[in-house]
N, C-alpha and C positions, 0 to 999 in steps of 0.2 A: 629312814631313821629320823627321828621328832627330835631334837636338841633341846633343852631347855634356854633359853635366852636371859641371858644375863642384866637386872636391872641398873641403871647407869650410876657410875660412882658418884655420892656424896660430893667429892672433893671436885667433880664438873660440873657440880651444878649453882648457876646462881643463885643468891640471896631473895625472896618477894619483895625487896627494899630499893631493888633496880631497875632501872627504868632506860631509855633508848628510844632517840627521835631516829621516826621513818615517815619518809615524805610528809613533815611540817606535825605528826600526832606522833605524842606520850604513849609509847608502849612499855608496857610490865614485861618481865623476864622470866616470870614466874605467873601461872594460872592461883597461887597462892595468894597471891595480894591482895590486903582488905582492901574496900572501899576508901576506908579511911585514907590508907596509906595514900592510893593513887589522887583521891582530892589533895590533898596534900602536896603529893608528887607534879602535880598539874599547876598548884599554888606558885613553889618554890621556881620553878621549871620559868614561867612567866616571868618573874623576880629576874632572875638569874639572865635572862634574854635582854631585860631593860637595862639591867647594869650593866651589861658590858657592852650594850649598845649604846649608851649616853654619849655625849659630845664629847670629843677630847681624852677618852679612855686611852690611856697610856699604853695597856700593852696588846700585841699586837698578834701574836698568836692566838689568846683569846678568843680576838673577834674573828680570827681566820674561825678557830673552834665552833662559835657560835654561828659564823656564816656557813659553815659544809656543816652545822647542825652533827657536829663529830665528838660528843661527847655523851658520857653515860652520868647519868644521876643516881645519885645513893639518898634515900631518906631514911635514915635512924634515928636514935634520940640518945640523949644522956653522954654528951663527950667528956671522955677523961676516966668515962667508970668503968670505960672495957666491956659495958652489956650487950654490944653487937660488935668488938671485936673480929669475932668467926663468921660472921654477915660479911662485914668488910672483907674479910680474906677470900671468901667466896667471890666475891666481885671484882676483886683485884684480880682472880687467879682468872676469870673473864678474861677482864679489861686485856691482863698480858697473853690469852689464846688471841682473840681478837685481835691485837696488834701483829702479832706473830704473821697473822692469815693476810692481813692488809699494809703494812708497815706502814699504817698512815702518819705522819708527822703531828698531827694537830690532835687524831686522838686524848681525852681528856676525862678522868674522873674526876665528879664533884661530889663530896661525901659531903653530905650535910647532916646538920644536928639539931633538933628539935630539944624544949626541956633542958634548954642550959643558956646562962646568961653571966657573963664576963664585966665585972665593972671594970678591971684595969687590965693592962697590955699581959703582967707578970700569971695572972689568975688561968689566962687564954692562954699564954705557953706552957704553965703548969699542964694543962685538962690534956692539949696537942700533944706533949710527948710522956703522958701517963696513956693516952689512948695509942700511940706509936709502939710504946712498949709492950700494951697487951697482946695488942696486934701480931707483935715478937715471939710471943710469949705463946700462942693458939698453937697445941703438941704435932696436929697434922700438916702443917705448913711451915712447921720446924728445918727450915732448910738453911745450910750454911750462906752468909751472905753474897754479893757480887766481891770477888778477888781483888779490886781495882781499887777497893777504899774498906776500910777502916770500918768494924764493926761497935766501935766506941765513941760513944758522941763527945766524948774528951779531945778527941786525938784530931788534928785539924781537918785530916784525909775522911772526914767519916760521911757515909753516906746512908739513907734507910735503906732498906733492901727487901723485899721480899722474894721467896723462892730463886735464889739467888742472883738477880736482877737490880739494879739499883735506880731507886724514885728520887724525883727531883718533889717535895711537898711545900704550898705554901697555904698561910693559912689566916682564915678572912674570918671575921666577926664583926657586930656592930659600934661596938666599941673602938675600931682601928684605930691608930695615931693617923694610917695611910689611908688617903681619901681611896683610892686603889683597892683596895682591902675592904673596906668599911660595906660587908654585904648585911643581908638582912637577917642572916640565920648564921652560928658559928660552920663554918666549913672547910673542908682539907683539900685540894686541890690537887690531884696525883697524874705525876708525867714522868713514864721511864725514861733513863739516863740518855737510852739507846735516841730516844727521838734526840736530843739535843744536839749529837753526833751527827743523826743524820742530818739535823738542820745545817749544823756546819760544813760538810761537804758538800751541798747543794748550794 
């Protein structure tokens, strides 16, 4: 008997805007990806290597990050307008199989944003949690938050969350007051709650 085989769901597939160092080369996630994106993706990728390997870089996960080459890159554009929102959810909902598979600690998305430019601190947090809320907001990934905090960013316990899971987000542009911060492209920095846990009982 011949069975028809089922094409793989939508909701497991990455974004063409994701990218994954293997052995020291930028690989795409998707056979999808223009040219464009990946020069691009190879551009920021460089950037992103140099900052947080400078002298003196403060934090220390980081460079664990960029040392086991344990992080995924996101290249989209336009933060704050929500136009790749559902790109990003796709990547997340990656990022957290991927962690799932390896519980690696250092695991790290870096969403960056092309086509947006912050002149002060208040503009950059606007765009951050108008794009957080999209984010929220995308009907297939509509899942109740992680139980442990607070789905109200009023309330002090609140934490992001996606598919019920809760993200630690920080977020860098060239603009920063924080030298820390101050990267070359606006970007969002996503690390579940769970790694932080785990960092502390180790």
């Amino acid at each position: 008997m011949i069975t028809e085989r089922k094409a793989p769901s939508r909701l497991h597939l990455s974004s063409p805007y994701l990218f994954r160092m293997e052995e020291g080369v930028l690989h795409s996630y998707s056979e999808e990806t223009s040219l464009r994106t990946r020069k691009r993706a190879g551009v920021i990728n460089e950037d992103f290597q140099k900052f947080v390997k400078q002298k003196n870089y403060p934090c220390i996960a980081a460079k664990a990050t960029v040392a086991h080459r344990d992080y995924r890159l996101g290249i989209y554009e336009s933060l704050g307008s929500g136009k790749f929102a559902r790109e990003l959810c796709l990547d997340l909902a990656t990022f957290r199989r991927e962690y799932a598979r390896t519980h690696s600690r250092f695991m790290t998305l870096v969403a960056t944003y092309g086509e947006s430019s912050f002149p002060e601190e208040k503009s950059f947090e606007d765009a951050l949690w108008s794009e957080l809320s999209a984010v929220a907001s995308v009907p297939e990934f509509d899942i109740p938050g992680d139980p442990l905090f607070s789905e109200d960013p009023e309330e002090p316990d609140f934490c992001f969350s996606f598919q019920g899971d809760a993200f630690f987000v920080v977020g860098m542009h060239p603009g920063s007051s924080r030298i820390s911060r101050r990267f070359t492209v606006p970007t969002l920095i996503f690390n579940l709650y769970a790694q932080f846990e785990q960092l502390d009982e180790e």
